[in-house]
N, CA, C and O atoms as a DFTB+ gen file, in Angstrom:
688 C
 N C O
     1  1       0.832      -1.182       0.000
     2  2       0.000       0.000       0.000
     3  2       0.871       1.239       0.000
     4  3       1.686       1.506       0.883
     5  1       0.639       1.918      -1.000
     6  2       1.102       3.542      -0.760
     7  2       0.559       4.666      -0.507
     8  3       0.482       5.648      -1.246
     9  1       0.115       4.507       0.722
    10  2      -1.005       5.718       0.677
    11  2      -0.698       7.422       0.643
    12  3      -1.609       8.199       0.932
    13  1       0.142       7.730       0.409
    14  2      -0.081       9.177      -0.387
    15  2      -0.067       9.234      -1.605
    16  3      -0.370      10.260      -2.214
    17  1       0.366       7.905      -2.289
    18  2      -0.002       8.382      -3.642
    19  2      -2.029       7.908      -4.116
    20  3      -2.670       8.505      -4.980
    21  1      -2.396       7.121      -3.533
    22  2      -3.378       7.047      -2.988
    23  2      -4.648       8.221      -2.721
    24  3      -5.782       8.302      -3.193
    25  1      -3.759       9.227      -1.564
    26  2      -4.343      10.443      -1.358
    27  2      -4.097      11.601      -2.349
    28  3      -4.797      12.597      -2.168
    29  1      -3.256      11.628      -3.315
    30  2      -2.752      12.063      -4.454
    31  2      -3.807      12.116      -5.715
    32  3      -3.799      12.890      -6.673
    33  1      -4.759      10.998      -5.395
    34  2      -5.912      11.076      -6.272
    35  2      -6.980      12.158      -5.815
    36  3      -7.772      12.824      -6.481
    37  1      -6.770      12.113      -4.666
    38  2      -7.981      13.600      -3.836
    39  2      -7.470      14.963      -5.356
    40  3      -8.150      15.178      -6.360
    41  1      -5.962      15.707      -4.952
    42  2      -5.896      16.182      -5.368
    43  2      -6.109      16.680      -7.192
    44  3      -6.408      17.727      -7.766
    45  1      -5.830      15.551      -7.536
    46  2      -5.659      15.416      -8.755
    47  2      -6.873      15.104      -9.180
    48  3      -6.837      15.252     -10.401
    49  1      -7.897      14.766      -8.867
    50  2      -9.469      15.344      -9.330
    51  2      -9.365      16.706      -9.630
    52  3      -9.729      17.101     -10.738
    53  1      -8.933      17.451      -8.823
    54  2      -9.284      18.989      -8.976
    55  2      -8.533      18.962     -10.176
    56  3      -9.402      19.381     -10.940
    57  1      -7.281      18.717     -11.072
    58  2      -6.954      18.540     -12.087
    59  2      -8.096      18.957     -12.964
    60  3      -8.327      20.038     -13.506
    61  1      -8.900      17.562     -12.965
    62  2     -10.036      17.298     -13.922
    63  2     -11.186      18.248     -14.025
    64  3     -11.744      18.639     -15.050
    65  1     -11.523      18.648     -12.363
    66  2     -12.551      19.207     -12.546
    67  2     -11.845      20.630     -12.904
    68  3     -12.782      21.426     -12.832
    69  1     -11.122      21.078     -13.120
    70  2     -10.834      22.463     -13.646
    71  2     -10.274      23.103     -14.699
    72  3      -9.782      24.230     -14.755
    73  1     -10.410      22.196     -15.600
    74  2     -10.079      22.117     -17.089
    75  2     -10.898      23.255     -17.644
    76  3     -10.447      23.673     -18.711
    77  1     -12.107      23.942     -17.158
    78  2     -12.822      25.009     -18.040
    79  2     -12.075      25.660     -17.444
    80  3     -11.634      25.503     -16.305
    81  1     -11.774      26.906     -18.636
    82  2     -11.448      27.974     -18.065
    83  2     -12.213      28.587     -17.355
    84  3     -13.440      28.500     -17.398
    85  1     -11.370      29.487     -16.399
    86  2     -12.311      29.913     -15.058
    87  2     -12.822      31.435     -15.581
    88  3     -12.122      31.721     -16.552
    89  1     -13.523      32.225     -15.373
    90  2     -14.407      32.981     -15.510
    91  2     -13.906      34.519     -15.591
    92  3     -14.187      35.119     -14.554
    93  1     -13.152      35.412     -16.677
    94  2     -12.615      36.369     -15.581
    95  2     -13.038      37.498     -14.965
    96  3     -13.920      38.239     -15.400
    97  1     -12.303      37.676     -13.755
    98  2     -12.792      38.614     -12.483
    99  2     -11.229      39.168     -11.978
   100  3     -10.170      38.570     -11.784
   101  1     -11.675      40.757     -11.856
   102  2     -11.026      41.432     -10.894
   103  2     -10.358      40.829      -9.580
   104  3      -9.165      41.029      -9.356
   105  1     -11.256      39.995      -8.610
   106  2     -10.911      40.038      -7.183
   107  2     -10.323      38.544      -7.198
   108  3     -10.425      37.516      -7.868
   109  1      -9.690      38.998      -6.136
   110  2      -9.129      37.532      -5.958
   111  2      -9.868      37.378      -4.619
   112  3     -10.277      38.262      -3.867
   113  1      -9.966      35.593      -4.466
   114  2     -10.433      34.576      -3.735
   115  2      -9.836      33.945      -3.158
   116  3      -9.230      33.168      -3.896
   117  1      -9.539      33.746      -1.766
   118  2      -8.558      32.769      -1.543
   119  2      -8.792      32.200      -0.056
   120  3      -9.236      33.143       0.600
   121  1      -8.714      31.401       0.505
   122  2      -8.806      30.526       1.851
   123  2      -8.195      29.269       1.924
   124  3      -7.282      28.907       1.181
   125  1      -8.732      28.559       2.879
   126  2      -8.061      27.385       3.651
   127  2      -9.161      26.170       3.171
   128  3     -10.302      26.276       2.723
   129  1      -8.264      24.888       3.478
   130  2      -9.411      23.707       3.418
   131  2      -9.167      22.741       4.405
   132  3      -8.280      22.980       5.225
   133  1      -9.733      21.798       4.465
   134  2      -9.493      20.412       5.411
   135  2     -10.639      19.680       4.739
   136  3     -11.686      19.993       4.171
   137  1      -9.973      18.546       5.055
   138  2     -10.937      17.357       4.518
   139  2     -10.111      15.890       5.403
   140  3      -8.913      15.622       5.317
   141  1     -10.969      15.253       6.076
   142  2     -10.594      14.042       6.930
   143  2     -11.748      12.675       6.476
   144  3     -12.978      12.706       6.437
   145  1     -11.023      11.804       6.244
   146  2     -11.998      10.405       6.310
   147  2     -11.249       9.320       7.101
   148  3     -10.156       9.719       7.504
   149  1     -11.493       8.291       7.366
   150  2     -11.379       7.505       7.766
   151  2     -12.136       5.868       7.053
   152  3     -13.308       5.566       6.828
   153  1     -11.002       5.199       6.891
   154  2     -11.817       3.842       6.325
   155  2     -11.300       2.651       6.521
   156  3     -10.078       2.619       6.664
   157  1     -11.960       1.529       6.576
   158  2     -11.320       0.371       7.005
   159  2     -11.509      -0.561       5.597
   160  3     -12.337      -0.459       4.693
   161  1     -10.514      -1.405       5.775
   162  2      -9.948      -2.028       4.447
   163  2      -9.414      -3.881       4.912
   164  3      -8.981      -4.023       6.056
   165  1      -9.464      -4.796       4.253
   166  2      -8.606      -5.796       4.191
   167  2      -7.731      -5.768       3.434
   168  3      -7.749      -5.392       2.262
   169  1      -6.665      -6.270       4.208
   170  2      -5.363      -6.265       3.637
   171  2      -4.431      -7.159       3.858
   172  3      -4.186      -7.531       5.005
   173  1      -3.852      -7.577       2.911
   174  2      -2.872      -9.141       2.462
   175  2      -1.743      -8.594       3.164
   176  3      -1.617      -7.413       3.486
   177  1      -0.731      -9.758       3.435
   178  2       0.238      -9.654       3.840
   179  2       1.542      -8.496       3.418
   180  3       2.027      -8.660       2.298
   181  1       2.003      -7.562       4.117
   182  2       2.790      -6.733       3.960
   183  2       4.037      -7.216       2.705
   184  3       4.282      -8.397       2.457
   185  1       4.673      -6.127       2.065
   186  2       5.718      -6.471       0.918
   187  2       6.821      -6.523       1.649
   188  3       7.807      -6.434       0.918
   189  1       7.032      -6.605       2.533
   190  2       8.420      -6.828       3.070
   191  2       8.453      -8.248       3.962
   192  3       9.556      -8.634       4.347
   193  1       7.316      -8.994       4.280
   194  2       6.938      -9.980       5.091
   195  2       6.658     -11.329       3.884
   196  3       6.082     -11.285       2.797
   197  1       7.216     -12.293       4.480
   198  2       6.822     -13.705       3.511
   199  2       5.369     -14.487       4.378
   200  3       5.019     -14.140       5.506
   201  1       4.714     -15.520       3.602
   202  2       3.408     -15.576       4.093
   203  2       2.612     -15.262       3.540
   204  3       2.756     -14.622       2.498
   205  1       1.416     -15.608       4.054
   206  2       0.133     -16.213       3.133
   207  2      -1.055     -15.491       4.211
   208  3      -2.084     -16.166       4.228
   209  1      -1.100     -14.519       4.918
   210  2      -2.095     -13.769       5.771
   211  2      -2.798     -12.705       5.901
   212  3      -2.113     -11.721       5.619
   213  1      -3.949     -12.417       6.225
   214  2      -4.444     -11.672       5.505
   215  2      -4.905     -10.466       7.453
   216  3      -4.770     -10.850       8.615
   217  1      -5.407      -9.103       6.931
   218  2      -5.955      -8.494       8.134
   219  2      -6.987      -7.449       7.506
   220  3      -7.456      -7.463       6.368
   221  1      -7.211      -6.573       8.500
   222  2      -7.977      -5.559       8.831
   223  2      -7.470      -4.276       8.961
   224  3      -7.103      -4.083      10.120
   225  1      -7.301      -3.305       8.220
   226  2      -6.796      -1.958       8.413
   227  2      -7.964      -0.577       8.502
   228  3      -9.024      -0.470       7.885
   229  1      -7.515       0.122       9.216
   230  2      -8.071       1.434       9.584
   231  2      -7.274       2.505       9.315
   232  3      -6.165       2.413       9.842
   233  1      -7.521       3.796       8.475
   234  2      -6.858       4.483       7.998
   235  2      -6.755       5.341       7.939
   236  3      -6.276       5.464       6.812
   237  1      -6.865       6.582       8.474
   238  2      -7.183       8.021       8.309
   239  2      -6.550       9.283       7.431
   240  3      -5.569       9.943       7.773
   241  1      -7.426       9.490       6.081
   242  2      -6.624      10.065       5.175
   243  2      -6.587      11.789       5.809
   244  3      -7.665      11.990       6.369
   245  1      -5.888      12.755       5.859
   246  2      -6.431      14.094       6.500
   247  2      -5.801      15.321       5.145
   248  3      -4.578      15.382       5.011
   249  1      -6.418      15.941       4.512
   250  2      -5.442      16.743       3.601
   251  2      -6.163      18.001       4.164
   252  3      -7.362      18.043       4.442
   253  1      -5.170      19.134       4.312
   254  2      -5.221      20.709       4.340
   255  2      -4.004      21.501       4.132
   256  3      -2.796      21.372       4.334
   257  1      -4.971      22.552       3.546
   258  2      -3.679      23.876       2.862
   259  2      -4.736      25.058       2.490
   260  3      -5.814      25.422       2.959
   261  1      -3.883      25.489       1.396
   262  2      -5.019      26.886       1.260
   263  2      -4.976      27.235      -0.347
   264  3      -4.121      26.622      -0.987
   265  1      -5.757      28.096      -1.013
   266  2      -6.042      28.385      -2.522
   267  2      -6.125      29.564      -2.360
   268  3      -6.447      30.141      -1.321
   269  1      -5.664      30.312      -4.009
   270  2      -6.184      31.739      -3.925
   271  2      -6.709      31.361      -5.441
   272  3      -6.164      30.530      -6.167
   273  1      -7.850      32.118      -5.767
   274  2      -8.317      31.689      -7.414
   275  2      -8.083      33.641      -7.426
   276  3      -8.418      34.408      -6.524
   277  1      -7.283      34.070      -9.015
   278  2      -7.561      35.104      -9.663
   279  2      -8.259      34.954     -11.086
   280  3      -8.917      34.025     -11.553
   281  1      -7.864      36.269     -11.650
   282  2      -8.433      36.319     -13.385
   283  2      -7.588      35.101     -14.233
   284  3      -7.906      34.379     -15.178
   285  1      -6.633      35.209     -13.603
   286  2      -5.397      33.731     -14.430
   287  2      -5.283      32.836     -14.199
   288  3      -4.585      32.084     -14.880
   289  1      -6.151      32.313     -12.704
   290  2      -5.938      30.701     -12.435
   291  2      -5.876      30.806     -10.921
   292  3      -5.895      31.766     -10.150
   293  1      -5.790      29.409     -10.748
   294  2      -5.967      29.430      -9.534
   295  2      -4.454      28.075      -9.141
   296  3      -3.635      27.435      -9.801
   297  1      -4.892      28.275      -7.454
   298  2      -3.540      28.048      -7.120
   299  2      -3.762      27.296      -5.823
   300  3      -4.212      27.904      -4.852
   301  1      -3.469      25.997      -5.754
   302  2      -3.755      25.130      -4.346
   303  2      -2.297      24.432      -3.678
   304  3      -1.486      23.688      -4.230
   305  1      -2.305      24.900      -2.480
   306  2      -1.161      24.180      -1.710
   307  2      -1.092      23.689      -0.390
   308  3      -0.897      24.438       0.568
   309  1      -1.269      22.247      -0.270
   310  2      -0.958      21.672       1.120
   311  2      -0.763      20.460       1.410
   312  3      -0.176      19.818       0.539
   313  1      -1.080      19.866       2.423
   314  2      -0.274      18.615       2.767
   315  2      -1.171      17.288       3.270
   316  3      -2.062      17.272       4.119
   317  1      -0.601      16.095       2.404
   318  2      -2.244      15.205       2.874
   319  2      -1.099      14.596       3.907
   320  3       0.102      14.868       3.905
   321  1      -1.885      13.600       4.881
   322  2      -1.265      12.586       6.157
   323  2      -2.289      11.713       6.495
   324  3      -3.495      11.896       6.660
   325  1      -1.576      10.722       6.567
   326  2      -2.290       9.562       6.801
   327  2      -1.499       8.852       7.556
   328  3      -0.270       8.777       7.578
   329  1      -2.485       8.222       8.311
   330  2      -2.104       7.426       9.465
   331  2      -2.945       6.290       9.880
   332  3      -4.101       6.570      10.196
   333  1      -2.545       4.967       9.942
   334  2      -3.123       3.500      10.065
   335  2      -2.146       2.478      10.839
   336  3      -0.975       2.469      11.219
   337  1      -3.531       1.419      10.870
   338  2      -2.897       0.236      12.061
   339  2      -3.584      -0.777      11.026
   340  3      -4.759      -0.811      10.661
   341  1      -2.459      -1.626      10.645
   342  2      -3.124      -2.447      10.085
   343  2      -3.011      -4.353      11.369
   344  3      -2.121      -4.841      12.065
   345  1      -4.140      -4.676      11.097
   346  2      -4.023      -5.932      12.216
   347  2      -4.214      -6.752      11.669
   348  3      -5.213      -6.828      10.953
   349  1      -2.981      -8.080      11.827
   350  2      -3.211      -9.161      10.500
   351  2      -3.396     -10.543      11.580
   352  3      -2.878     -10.533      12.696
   353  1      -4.218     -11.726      11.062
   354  2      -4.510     -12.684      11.657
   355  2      -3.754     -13.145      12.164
   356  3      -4.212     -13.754      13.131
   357  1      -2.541     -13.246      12.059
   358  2      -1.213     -14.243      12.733
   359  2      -0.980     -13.179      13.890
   360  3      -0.212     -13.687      14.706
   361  1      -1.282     -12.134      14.201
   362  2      -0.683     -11.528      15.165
   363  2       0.044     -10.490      15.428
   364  3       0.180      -9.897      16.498
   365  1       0.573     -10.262      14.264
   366  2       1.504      -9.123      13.646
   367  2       0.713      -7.744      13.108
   368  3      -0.021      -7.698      12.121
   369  1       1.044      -6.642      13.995
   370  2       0.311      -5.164      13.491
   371  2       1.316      -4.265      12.872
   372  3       2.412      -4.153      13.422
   373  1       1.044      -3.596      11.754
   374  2       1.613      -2.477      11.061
   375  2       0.844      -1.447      11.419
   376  3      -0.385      -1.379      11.437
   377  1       1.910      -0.389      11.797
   378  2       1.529       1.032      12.014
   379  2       1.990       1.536      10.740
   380  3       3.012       1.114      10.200
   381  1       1.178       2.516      10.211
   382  2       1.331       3.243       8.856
   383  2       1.676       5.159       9.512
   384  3       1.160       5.674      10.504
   385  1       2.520       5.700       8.700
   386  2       2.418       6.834       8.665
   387  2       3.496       7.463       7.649
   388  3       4.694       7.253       7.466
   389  1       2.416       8.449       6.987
   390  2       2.852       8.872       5.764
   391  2       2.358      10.209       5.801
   392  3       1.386      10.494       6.501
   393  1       3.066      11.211       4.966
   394  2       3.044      12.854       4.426
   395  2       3.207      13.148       3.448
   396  3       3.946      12.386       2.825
   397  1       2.748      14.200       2.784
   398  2       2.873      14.534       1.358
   399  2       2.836      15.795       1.379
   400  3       2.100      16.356       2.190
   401  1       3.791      16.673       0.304
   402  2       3.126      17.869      -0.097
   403  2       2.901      18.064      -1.188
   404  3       3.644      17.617      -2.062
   405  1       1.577      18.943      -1.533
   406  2       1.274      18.702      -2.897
   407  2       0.953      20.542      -3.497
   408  3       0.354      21.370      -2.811
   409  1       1.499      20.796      -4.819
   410  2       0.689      22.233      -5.315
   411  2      -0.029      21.839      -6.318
   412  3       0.092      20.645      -6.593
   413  1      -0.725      22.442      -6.944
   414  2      -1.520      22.208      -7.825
   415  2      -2.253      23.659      -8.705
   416  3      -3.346      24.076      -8.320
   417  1      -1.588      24.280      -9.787
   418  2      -1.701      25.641     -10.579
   419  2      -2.364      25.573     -12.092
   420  3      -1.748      25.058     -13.025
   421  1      -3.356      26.004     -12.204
   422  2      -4.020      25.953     -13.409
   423  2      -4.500      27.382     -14.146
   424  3      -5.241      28.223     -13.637
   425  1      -3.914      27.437     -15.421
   426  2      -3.684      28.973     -15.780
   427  2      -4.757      29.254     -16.962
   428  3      -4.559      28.797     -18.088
   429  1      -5.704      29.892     -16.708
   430  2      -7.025      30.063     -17.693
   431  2      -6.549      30.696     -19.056
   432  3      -7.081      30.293     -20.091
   433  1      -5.488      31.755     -19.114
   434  2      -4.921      31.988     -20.204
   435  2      -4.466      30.889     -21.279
   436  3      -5.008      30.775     -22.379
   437  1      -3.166      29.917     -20.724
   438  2      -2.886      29.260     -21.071
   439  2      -3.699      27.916     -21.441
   440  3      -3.366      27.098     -22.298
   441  1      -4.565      27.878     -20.807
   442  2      -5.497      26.308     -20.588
   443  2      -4.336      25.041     -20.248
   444  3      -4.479      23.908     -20.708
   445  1      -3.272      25.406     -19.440
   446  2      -2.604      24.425     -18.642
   447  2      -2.919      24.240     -17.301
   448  3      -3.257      25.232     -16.655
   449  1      -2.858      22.901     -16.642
   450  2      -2.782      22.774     -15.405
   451  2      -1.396      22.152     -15.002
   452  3      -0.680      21.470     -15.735
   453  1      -1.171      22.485     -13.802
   454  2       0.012      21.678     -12.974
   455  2      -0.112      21.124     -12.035
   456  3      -0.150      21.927     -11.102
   457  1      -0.266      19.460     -11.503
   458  2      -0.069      18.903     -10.288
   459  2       1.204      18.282      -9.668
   460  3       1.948      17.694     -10.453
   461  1       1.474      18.321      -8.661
   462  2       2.771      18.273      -8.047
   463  2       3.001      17.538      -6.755
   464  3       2.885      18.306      -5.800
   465  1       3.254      16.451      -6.454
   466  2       3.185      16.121      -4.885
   467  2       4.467      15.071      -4.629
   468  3       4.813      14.171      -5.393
   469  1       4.994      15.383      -3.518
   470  2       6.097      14.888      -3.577
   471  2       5.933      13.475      -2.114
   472  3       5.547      14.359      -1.350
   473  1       5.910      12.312      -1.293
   474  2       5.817      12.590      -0.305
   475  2       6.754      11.393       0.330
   476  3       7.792      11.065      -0.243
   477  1       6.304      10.737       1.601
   478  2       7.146       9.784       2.422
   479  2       5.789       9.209       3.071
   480  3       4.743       9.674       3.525
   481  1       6.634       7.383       2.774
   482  2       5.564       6.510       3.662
   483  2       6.286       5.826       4.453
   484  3       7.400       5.561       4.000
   485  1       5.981       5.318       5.804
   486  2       6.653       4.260       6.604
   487  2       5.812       3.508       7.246
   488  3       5.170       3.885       8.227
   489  1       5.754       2.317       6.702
   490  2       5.637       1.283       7.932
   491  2       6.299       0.605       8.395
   492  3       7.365       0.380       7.823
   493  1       5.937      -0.195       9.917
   494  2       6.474      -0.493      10.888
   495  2       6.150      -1.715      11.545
   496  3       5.409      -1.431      12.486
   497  1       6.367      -3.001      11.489
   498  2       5.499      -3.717      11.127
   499  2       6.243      -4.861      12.822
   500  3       7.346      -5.370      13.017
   501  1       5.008      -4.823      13.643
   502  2       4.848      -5.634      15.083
   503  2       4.786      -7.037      14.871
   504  3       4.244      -7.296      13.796
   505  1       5.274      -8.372      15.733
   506  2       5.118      -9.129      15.690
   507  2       3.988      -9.448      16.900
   508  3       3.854      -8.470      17.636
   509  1       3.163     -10.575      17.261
   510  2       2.003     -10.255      18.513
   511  2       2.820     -10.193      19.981
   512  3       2.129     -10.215      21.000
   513  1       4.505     -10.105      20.121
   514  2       5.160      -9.899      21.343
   515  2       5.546      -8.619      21.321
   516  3       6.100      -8.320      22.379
   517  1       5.463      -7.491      20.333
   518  2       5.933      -6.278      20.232
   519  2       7.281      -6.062      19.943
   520  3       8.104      -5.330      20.493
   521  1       7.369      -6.790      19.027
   522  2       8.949      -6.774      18.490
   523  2       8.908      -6.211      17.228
   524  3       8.011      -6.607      16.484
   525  1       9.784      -5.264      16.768
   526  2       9.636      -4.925      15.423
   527  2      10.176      -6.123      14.668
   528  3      11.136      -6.750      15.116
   529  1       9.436      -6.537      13.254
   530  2      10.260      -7.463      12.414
   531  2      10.374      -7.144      11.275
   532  3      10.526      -8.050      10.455
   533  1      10.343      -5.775      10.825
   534  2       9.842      -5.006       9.395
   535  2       9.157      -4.033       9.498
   536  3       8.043      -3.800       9.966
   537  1      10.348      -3.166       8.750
   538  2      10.196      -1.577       8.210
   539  2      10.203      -1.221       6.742
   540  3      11.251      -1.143       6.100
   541  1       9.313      -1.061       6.360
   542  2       9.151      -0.343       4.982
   543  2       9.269       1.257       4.432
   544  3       9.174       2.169       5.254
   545  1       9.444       1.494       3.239
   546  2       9.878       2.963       3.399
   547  2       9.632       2.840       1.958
   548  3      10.191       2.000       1.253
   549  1       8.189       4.301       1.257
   550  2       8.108       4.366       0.198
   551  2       8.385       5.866       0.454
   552  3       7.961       6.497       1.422
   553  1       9.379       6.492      -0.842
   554  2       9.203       7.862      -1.199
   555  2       8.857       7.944      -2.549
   556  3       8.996       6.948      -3.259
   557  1       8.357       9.153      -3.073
   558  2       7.821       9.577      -4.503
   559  2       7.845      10.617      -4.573
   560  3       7.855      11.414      -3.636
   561  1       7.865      10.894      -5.981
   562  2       7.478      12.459      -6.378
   563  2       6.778      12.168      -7.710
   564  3       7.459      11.627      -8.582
   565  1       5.293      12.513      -8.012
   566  2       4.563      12.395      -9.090
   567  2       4.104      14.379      -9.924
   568  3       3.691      15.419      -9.412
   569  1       4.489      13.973     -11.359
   570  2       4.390      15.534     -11.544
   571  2       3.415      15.196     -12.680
   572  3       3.627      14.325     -13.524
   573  1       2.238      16.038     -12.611
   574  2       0.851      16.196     -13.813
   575  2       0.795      17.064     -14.711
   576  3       0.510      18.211     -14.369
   577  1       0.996      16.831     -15.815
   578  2       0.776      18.481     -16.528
   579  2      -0.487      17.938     -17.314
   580  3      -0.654      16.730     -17.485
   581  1      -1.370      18.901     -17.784
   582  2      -2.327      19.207     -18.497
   583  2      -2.316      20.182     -19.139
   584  3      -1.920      21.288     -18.773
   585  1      -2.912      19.772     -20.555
   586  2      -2.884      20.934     -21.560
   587  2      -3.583      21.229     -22.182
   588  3      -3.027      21.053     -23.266
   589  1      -5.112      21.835     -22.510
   590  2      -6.245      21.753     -23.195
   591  2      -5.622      22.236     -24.403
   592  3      -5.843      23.434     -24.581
   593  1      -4.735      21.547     -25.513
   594  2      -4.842      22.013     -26.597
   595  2      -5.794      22.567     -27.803
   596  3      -5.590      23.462     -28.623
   597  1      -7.229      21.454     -27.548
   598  2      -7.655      21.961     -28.441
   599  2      -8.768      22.709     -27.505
   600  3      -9.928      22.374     -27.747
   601  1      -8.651      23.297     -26.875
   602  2      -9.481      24.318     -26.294
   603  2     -10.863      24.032     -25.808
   604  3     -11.554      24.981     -25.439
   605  1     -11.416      22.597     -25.764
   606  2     -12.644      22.210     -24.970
   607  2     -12.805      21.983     -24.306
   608  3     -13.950      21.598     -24.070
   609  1     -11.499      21.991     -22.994
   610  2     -12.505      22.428     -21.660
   611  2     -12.335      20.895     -20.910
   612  3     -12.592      20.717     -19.719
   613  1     -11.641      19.353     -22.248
   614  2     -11.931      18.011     -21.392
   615  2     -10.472      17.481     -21.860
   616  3     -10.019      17.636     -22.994
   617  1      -9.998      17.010     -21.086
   618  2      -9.144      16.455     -21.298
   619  2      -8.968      15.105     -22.717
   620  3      -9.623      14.065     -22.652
   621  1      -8.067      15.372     -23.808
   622  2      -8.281      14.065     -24.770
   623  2      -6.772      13.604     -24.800
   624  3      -5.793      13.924     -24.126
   625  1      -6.922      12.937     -25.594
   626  2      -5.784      11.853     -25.621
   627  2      -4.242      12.688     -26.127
   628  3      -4.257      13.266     -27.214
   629  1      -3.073      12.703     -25.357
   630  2      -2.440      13.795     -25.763
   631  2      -2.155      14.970     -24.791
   632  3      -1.105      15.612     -24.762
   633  1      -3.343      15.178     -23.921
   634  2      -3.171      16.418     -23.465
   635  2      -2.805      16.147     -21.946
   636  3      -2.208      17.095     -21.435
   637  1      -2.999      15.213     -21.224
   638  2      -2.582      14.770     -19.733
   639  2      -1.185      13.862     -20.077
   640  3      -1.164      12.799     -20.699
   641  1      -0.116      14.529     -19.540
   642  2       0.990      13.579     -18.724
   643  2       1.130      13.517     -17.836
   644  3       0.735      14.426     -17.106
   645  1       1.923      12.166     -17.206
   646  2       1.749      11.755     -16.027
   647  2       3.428      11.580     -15.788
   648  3       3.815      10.833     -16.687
   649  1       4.334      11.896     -15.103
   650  2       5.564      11.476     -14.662
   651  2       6.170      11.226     -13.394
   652  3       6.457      12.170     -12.657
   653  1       6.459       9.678     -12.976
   654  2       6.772       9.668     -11.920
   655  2       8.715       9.796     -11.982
   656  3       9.540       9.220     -12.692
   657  1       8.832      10.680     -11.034
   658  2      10.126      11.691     -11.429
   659  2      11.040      10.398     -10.454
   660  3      12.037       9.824     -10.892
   661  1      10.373      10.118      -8.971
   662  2      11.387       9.655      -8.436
   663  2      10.183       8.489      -7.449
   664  3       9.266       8.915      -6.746
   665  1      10.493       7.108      -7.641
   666  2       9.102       6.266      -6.791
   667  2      10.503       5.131      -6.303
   668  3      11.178       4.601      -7.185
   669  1      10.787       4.882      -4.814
   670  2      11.057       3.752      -4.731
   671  2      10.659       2.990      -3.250
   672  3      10.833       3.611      -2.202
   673  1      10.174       1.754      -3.244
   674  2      10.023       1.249      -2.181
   675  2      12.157       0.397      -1.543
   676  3      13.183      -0.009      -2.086
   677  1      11.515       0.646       0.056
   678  2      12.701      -0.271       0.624
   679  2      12.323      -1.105       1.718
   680  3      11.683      -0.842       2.736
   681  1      12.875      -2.223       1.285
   682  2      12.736      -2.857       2.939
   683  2      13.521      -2.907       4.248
   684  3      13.929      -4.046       4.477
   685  1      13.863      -1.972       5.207
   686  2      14.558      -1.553       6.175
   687  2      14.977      -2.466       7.345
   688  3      15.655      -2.014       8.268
């Protein structure tokens, strides 16, 4: 599991949904956000662990930062975190915790967008005596560009790239 790139999809909707150009206006707009869920999941045996077992995870995705929208685009920046316990039948619990920062700039002139998030995952993985027996460690950096070339407002084939600049898992 990688969950900021995961939470990386939150952001990167707004990608999609903001492909029309935005409207223009004098004033600028700008504030704060938060957004928190929580969800529980089954989940197979960890990538750093051998075995055939399966558990129960709980997860709490949390992203906040702030936007300003002008006449040229608008402009989002902040940080998702997530944090989980995953509990697997044999006995063994993984604690999850991961950060990201992400911007995200879309320019009505141009009809480009930019998504950007760079982040760090670790788990930590308990045996049922409280012994660590496995540490995992994902970092990334995923970069989005969008380009309404032909000027309608939807993304077609051509106009979204996707580059993952730097992705590697380790087992610690």
């Amino acid at each position: 599991m990688r969950s900021f790139m995961t939470v990386a999809a939150i952001p990167a909707s707004l990608l999609i949904l903001s492909v029309a150009p935005a409207a223009a206006h004098a004033d600028v707009n700008s504030g704060t956000f938060f957004s928190q869920q929580t969800e529980i999941n089954q989940v197979g045996t960890p990538e750093c662990l051998e075995g055939d077992f399966t558990g129960t995870e709980t997860i709490t995705f949390t992203q906040s930062g702030r936007f300003v929208e002008t006449a040229s685009g608008i402009h989002f920046e902040g940080t998702n975190a997530v944090v989980g316990r995953q509990v697997f039948t044999n006995g063994d619990i993984d604690s999850v915790d991961a950060s990201s920062h992400f911007t995200f700039n879309t320019t009505a002139t141009s009809g480009q967008t930019v998504f950007t998030e760079a982040g760090h995952e670790l788990h930590t993985t308990y045996n049922a005596e409280g012994d660590v027996i496995a540490r995992e460690n994902f970092v990334g950096v995923t970069h989005i560009t969008y380009r309404d070339l032909n000027g309608n407002g939807q993304p077609d084939e051509g106009e979204v790239t996707s580059n993952f600049e730097v992705f590697h898992a380790t087992c610690l």
